[in-house]
FIVO-846139 format. One record per residue (C-alpha): x, z, y; residue in one letter. Coordinates in steps of 0.2 Angstrom, whole numbers. Each point is the difference from the previous one (the first is absolute). Example, Ala and Ser with C-alpha at 12.3 -4.5 7.8 and 13.67 -1.06 7.14 Angstrom:
REM FIVO-846139
east=62, up=39, north=-22, code=A
east=6, up=-3, north=17, code=S
//
This chain:
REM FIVO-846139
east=0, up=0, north=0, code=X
east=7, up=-4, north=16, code=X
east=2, up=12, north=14, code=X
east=-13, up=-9, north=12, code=X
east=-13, up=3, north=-13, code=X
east=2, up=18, north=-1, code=X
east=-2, up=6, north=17, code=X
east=-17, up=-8, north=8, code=X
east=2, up=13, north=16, code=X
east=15, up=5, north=11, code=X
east=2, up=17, north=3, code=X
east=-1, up=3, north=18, code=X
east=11, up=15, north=4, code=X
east=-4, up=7, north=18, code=X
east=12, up=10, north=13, code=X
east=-1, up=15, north=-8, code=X
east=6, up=-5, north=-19, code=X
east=14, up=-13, north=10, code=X
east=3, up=12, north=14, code=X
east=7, up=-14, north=10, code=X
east=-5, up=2, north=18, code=X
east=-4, up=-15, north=12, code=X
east=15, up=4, north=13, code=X
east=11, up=-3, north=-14, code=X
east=-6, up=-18, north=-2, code=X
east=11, up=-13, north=9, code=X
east=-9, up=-6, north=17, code=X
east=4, up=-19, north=-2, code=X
east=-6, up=1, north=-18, code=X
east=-17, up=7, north=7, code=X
east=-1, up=-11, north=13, code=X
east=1, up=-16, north=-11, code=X
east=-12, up=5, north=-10, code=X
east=-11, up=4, north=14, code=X
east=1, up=-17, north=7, code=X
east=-4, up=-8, north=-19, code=X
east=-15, up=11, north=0, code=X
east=-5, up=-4, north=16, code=X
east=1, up=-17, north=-3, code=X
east=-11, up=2, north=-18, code=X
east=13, up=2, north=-12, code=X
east=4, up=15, north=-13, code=X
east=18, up=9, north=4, code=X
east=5, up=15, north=-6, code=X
east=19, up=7, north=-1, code=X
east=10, up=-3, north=-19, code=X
east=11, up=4, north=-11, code=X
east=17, up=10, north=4, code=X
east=-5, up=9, north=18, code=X
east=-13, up=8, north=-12, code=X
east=9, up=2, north=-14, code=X
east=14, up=10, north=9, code=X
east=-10, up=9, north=11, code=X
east=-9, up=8, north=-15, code=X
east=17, up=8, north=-7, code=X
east=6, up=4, north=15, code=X
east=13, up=-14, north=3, code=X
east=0, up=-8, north=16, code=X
east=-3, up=-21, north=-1, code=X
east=9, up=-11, north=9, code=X
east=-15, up=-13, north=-1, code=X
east=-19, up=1, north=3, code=X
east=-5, up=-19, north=-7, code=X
east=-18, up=-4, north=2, code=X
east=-13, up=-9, north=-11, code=X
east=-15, up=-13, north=3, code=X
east=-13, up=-11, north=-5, code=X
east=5, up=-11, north=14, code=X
east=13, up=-14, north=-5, code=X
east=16, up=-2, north=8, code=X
east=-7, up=-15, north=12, code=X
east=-14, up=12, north=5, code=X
east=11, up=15, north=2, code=X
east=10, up=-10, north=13, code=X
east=-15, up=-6, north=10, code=X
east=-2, up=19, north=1, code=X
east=14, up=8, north=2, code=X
east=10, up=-18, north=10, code=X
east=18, up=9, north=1, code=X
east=3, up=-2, north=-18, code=X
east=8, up=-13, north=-13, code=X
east=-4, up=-5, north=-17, code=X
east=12, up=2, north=-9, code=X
east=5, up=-3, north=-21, code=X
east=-2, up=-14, north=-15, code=X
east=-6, up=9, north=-15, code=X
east=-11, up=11, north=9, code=X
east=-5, up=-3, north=18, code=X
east=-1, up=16, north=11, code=X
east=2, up=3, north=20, code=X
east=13, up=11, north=11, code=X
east=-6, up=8, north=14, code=X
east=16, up=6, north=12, code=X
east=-2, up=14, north=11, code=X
east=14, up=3, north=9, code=X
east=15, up=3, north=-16, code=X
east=-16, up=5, north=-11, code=X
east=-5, up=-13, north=-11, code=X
east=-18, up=2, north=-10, code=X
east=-5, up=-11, north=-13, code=X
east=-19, up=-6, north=-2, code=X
east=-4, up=-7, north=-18, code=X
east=-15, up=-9, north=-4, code=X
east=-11, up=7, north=-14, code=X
east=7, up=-8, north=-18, code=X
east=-11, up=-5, north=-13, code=X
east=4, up=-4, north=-21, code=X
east=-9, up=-18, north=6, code=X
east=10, up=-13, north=-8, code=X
east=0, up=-15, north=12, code=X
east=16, up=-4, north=13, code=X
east=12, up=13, north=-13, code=X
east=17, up=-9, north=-4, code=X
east=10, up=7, north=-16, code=X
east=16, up=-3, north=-6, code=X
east=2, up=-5, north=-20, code=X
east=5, up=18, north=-3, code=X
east=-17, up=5, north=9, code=X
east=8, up=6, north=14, code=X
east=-11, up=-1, north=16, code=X
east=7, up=-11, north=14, code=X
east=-15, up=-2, north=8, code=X
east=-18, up=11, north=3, code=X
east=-11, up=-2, north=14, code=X
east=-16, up=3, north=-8, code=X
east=-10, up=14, north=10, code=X
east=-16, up=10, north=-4, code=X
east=-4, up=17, north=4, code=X
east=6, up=18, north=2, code=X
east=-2, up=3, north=-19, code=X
east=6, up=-16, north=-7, code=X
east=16, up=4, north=10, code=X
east=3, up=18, north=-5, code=X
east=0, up=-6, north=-17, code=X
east=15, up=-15, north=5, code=X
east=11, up=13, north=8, code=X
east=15, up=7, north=-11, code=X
east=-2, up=17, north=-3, code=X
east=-12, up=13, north=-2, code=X
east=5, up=10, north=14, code=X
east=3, up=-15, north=13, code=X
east=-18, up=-4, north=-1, code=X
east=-9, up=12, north=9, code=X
east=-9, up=-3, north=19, code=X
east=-7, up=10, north=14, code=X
east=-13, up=-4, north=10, code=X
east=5, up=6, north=16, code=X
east=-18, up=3, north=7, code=X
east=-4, up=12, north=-13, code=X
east=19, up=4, north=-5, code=X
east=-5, up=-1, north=-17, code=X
east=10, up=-5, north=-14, code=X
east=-6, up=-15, north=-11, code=X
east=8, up=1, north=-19, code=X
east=-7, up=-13, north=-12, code=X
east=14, up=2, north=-13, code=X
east=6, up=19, north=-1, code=X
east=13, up=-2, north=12, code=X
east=-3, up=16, north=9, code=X
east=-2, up=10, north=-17, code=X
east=18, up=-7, north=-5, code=X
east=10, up=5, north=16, code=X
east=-8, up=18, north=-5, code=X
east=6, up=2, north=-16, code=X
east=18, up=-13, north=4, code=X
east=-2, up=-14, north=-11, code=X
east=4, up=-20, north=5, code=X
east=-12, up=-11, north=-10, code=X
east=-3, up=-17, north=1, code=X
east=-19, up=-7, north=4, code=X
east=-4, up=-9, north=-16, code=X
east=13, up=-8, north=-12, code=X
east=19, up=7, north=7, code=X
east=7, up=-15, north=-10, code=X
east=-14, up=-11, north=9, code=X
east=3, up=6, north=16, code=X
east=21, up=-1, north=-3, code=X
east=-3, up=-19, north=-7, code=X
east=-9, up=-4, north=16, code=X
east=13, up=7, north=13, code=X
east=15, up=7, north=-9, code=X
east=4, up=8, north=17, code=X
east=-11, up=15, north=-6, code=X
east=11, up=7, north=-12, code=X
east=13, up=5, north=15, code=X
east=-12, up=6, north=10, code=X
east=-6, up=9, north=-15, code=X
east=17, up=6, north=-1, code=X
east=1, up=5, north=20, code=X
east=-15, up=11, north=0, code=X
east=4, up=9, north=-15, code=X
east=17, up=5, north=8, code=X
east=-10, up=1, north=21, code=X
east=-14, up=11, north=-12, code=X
east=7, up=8, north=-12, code=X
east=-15, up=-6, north=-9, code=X
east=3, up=-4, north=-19, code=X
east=-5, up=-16, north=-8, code=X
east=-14, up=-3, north=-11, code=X
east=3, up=-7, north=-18, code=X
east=-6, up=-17, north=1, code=X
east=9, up=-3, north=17, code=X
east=16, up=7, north=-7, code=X
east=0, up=-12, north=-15, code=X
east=-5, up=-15, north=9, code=X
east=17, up=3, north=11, code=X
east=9, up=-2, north=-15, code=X
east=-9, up=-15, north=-6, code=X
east=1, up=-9, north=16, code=X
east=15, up=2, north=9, code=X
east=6, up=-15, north=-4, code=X
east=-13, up=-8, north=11, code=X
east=10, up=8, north=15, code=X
east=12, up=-15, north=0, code=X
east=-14, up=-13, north=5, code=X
east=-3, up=11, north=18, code=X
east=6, up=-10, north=14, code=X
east=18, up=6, north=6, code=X
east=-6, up=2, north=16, code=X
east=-14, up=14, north=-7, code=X
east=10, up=7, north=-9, code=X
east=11, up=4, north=16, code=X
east=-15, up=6, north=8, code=X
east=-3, up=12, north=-13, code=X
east=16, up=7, north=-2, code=X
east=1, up=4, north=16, code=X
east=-16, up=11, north=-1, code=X
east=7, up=7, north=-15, code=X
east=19, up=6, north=6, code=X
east=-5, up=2, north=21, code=X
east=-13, up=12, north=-2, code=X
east=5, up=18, north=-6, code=X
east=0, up=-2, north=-18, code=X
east=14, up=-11, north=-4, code=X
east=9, up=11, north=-12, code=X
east=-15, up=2, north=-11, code=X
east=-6, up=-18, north=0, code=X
east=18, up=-5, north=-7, code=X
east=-1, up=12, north=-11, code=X
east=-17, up=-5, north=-6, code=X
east=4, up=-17, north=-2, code=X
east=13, up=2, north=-7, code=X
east=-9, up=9, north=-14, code=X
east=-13, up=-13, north=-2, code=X
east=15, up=-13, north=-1, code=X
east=-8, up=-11, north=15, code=X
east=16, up=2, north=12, code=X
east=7, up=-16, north=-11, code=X
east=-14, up=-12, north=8, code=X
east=2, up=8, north=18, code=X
east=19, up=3, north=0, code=X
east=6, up=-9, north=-12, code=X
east=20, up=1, north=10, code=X
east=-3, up=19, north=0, code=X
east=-7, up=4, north=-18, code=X
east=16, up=0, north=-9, code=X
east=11, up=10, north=12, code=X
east=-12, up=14, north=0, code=X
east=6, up=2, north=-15, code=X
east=18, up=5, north=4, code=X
east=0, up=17, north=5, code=X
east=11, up=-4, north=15, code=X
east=-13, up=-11, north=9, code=X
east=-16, up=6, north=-7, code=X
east=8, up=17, north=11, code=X
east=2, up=-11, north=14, code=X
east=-16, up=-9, north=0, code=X
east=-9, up=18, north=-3, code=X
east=9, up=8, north=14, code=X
east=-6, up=-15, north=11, code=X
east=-20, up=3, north=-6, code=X
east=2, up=20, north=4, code=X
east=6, up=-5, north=17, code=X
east=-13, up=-12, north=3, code=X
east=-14, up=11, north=-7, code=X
east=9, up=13, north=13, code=X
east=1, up=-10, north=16, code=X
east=-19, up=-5, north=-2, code=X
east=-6, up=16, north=0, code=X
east=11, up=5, north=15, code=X
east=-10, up=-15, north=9, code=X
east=18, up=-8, north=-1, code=X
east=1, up=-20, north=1, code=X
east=5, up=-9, north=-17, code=X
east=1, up=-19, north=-1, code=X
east=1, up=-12, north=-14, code=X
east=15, up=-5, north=5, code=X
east=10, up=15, north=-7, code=X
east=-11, up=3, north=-15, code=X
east=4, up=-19, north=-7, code=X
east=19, up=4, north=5, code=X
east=0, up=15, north=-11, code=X
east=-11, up=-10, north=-15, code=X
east=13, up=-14, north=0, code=X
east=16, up=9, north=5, code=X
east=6, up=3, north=-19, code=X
east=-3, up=-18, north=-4, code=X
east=9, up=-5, north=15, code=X
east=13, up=12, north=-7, code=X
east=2, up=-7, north=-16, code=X
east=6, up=-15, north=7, code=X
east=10, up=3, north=13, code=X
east=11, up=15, north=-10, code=X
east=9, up=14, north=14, code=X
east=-10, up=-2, north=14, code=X
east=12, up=14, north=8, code=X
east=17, up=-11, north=-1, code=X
east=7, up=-9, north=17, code=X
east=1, up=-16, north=-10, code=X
east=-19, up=0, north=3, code=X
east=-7, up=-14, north=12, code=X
east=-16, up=1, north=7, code=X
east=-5, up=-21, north=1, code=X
east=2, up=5, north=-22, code=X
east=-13, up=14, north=3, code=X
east=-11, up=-11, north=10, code=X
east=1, up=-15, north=-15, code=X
east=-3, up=11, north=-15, code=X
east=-12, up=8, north=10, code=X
east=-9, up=-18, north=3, code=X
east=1, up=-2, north=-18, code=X
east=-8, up=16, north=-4, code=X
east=-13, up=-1, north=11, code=X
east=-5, up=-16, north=-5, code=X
east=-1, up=6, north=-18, code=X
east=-12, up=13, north=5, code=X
east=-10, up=-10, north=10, code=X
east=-6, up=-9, north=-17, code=X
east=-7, up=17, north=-5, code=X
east=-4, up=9, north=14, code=X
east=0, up=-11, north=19, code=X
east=10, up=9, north=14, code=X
east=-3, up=-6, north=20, code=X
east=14, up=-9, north=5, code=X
east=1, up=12, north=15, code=X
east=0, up=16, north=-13, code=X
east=14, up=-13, north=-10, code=X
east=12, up=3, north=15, code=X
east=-3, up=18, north=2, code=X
east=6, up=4, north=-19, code=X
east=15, up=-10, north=3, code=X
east=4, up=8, north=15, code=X
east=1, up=14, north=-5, code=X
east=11, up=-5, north=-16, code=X
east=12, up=-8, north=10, code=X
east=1, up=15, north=13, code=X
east=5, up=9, north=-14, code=X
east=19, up=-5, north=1, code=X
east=0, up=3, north=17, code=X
east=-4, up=17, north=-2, code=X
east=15, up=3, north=-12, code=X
east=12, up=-10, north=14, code=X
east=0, up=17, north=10, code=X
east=6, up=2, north=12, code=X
east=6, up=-19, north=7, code=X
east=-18, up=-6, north=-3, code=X
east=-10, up=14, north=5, code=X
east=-5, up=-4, north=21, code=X
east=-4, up=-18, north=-10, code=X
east=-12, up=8, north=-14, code=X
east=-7, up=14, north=10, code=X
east=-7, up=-13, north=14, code=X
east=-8, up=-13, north=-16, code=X
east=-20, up=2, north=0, code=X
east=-1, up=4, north=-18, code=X
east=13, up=15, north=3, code=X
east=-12, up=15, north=-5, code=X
east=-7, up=-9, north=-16, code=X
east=18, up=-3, north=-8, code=X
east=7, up=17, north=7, code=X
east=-16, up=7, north=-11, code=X
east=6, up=-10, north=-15, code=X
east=18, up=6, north=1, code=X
east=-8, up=17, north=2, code=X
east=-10, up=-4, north=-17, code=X
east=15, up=-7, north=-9, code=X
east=11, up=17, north=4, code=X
east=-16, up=10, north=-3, code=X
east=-2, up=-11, north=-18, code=X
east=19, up=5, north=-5, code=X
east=9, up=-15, north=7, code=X
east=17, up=4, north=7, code=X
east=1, up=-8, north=16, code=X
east=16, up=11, north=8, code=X
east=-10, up=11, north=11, code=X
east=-10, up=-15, north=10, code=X
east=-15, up=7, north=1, code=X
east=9, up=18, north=8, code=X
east=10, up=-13, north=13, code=X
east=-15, up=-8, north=6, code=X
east=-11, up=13, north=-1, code=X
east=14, up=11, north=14, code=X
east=0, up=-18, north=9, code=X
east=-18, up=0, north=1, code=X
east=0, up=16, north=8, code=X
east=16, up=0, north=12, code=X
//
């Protein structure tokens, strides 16, 4: 039986069973959806905003949710663009915020696309406010306010399964991971952003289909692992992954040398930091996360990094050759590209001390590589007291 068939209802859960209270709900979210119901159309706020607010975790997003399409939505709401191939959605801008409107999705089977592995590259079928809690991933993402009432709208258990911590997958897991294999790392993030554990099902269609992870687009899989490794949970993702074996078809350059006890340590030690920094509201770019990732591979061929014989142009072109190679996995921004080697090559300068030092300490990418060389020390690399020298240069 499937799981639309056995809840007829919702539960409607009202402010005192949520206890979320309406100054807590973002004002550009509210006021979207006040225009859309103005206008004729049902709105209400989904997903994560209400997902974290009911465990006491503050969201970084409040998405919204409609009956209108993404044509009517701009008419609406006009300073806003449509946006996305597989599955059309609209981003309103306010000021740095950003607040994504989706259209209702229905299990209709007209304008879907699928891959011959039965992968979804395209879904723009929309229905109602029940067809689409049942096309959303996970239980616990599927839930809606009605900001009017500031009730709660569950039509699959979600709210039940954020009580009691448990990630399940609405309907089949293996389904749901055949359609979008993207699910399984964010089944993977919200277990280690949760603490939540996974249900059965969910957990054996990871193993199943993690293969299917080598058919996302490079360029998605960069935007994923950036939500993964830039948002406070770094060190237990990799962990995760690397227990479920999917780091292969995100990293496949890193997967081997986190085997080595020398760089796993170095790699670890770069996550705790990362993890660290972002809850100290400190910046963290992906510049410096893919320098770590790929420093060990860059390692392996190049040999001593640390001896004078060491030319940066050689950096640069391994480095080119690396990157390349990883773009066929996992796509990198040229801009971020530059960064990573930047930050390689300043690495040479920084053990030229002290003839180089005015010329290194005036280069943009200065703090980032004087951060690695602190990481490399930190790792157990002997680098003569660098890191001492330039941290009393620093200060002088």
């Amino acid at each position: 039986m499937s799981l639309k068939k056995t809840i007829s209802e919702p539960e409607i859960f009202n402010i005192s069973d949520h206890q979320i209270k309406k100054n807590q709900l973002d004002k550009e979210a509210i006021s979207i959806i006040s225009r859309l119901i103005d206008a004729g159309y049902e709105a209400y706020i989904v997903g994560g905003f209400i997902r974290d607010s009911l465990i006491g975790v503050k969201s970084k997003d409040c998405d919204v949710a409609t009956n209108a399409t993404p044509e009517e939505i701009k008419e609406v709401i006009p300073k806003t663009r449509i946006i996305g191939k597989r599955f059309k959605i609209v981003h309103a801008r306010v000021g740095k915020k950003l607040i994504e409107i989706s259209t209702f999705r229905s299990s209709g089977k007209k304008n879907i696309k699928k891959s011959n592995k039965g992968i979804l590259l395209r879904d723009n079928n929309y229905g109602s406010i029940e067809d689409d809690a049942f096309r959303r991933d996970f239980t616990i993402n599927s839930l809606y306010m009605d900001t009017k009432k500031m009730e709660i709208i569950d039509f699959v258990g979600g709210f039940r399964d954020l009580q009691s911590g448990m990630l399940k997958s609405i309907g089949e897991s293996s389904k749901r991971f055949i359609e979008d294999p993207v699910r399984m790392i964010r089944a993977i993030r919200f277990k280690s952003k949760l603490g939540f554990k996974l249900d059965n099902k969910l957990e054996k269609g990871i193993h199943r289909y993690r293969h299917l992870l080598s058919e996302v687009p490079s360029g998605r899989k960069y935007e994923e692992l950036l939500k993964m490794f830039l948002t406070g949970n770094a060190f237990s993702i990799m962990t995760e992954l690397q227990n479920y074996r999917i780091t292969e078809y995100l990293l496949p350059m890193t997967k081997n040398f986190l085997e080595g006890k020398k760089d796993r340590r170095f790699i670890l030690n770069a996550l705790k930091d990362s993890d660290k920094r972002f809850h100290q509201n400190k910046t963290l770019t992906p510049a410096f996360l893919f320098a770590v990732m790929l420093w060990p591979a860059l390692i392996s061929k190049i040999g001593d990094m640390n001896s004078k014989k060491i030319k940066i142009p050689r950096i640069s072109r391994i480095g080119n050759l690396l990157l390349k190679k990883h773009n066929e996995y996992c796509f990198i921004p040229k801009r971020v590209q530059s960064s990573i080697k930047e930050i390689w090559e300043i690495q040479v300068m920084l053990l030229r001390i002290p003839e180089k030092a005015n010329t290194t300490l005036k280069h943009k990418r200065f703090r980032a590589a004087f951060d690695f060389l602190l990481l490399r020390e930190k790792s157990g690399e002997n680098l003569g007291g660098a890191g001492d020298w330039w941290t009393k240069k620093i200060s002088h």
